[in-house]
N, C-alpha and C positions, 0 to 999 in steps of 0.2 A: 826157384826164388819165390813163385807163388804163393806154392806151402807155405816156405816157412817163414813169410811174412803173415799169414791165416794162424801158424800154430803161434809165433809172438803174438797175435793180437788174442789169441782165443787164452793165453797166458797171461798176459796183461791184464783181463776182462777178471780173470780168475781173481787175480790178485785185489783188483779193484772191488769185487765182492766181498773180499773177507775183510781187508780193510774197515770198509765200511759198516760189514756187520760189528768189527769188532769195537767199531766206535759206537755204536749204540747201547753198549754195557761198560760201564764205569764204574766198577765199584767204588766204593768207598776205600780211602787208604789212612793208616792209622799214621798219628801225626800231622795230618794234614787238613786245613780246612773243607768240610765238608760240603758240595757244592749247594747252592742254593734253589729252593723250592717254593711253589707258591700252590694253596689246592684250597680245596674251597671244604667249608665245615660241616658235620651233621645237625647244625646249629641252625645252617644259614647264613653263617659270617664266610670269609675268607681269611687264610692265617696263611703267611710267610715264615722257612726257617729263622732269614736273617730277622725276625719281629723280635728272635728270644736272645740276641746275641748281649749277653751281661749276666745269662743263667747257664746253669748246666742244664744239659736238653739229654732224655733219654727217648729216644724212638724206639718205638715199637712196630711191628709188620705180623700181627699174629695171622697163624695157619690159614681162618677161617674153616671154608669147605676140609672136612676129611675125605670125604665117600660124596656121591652124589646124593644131595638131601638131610646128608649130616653133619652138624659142626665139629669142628676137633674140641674134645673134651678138654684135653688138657689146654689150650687157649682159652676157652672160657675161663678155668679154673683161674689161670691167671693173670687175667683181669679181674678177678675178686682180690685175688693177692696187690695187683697193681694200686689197686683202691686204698690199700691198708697201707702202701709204700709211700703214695703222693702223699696222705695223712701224713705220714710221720716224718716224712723226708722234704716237703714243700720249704719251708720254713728255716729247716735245719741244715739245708744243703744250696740252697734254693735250689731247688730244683723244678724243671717244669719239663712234663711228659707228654707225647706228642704219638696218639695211636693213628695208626693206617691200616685201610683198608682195601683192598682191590676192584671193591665193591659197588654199583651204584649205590645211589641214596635208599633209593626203597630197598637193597638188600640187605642194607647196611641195617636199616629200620627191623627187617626179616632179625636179625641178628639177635638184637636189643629186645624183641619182642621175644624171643625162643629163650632167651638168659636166663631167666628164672627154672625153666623147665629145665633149661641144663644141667643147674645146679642141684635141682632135685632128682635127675639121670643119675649124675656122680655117686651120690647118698645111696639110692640102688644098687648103683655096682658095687656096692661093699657088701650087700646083704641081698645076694641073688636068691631068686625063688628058685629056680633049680639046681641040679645038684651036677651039671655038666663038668667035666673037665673043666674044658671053655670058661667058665662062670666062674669055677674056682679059682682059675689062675688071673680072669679078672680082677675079682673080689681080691686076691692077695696084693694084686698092683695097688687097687684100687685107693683098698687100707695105707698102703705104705708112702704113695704118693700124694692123695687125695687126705692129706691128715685132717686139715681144717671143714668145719662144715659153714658152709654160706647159705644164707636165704635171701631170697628177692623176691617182691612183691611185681606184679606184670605191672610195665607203666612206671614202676621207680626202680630204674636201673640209674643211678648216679651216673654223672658223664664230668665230674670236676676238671677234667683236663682236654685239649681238643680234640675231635673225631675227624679225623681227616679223610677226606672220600676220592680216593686212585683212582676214578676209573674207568677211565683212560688208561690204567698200570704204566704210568711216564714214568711214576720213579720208580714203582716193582723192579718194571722190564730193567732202567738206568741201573740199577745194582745186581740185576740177575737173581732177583727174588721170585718171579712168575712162573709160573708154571702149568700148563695144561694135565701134567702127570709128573706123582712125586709121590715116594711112599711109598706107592702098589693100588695109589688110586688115581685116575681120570678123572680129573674135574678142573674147574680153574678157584687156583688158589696160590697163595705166597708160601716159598721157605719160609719159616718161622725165622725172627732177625731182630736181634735189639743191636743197638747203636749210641753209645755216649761218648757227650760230645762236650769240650768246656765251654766257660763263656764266653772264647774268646771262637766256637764255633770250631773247634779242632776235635779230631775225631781220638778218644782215646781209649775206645774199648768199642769190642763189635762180636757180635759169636752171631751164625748162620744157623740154621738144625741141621739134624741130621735126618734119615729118613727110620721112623719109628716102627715098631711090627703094629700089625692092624687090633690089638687091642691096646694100644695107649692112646689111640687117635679114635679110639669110636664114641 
């Protein structure tokens, strides 16, 4: 009777573990109002989801880290694109876009400062100095993906819309965006994740990534 009062409780315990992990990740569900958040800005300020409720709200969660020390190319990339979206979509859609970070502030800073270099990385990879395999099938991504070219000056990286700073990763973890390893790299960084959402703060579109081979992420 001992036992198997030990083996219900050592069951029970079990149980009461996954539970509870599994209430720790909530994703997001389409149709539904999206719960509510509060993080503080690259700014300074603090910004609430519910602050934007009468717009359409597109979240953002780029990659960040690819590798250890280097940012994912294609997240950069588009954030230059994102730039060119709120331009023409602010007004026309209302719309108001909301990036995240996983990041402290000063990494987050780390980011915003490497931006320019990034963008001149990209332009390189279309027109590698050597002639490696590797380099070529770069270069071929590079062209086909990387079509627009961006410039930025260090110090004027535009930030028109809020920079929201995770990091804590409360809401990464809350939708199961974080990750310590993802890809085929070791570092801490988010699945890559947009989210739109109407005014009325109901979620009606959401795509996750997927995990990319290591020259789309370098």
């Amino acid at each position: 009777m001992h036992k198997l009062y030990n083996s219900l409780l050592v069951v029970l315990i079990y149980f009461l573990i996954c539970s509870f992990a599994t209430a720790q990740i909530q994703p997001a569900m389409l149709d539904r109002v999206m719960n509510n958040f509060t993080m503080p800005t690259y700014d300074g300020n603090t910004v609430s989801l519910s602050d934007f409720k009468g717009k359409n709200v597109l979240i953002v969660f780029p990659r960040g880290y690819a590798a250890e020390n280097r940012w994912c190319s294609i997240c950069n990339y588009q954030y230059a694109q994102m730039l060119e979206l709120f331009n023409k979509a602010k007004e026309k859609f209302d719309l108001q876009i909301l990036y995240i970070f996983p990041y402290s502030e000063e990494k987050t800073h780390e980011w915003f400062d490497a931006f320019p270099d990034q963008m001149a990385l990209i332009e390189s990879m279309k027109n590698p100095k050597d002639e490696s395999e590797q380099s070529k099938r770069r270069a071929a991504f590079a062209k086909s993906y990387f079509t627009e070219k961006y410039e930025f000056k260090k110090g004027e990286v535009p930030a028109p819309f809020p920079i929201l700073i995770d990091s804590a990763r409360t809401v990464s973890k809350s939708l199961g965006l974080f990750m310590t390893e993802w890809g085929g790299s070791k570092v801490d960084q988010n699945i890559p994740a947009v989210y739109l959402l109407d005014k009325n703060g109901v979620l009606k579109f959401k795509y996750v990534g997927r995990p990319t081979r290591g020259e789309l992420s370098a």
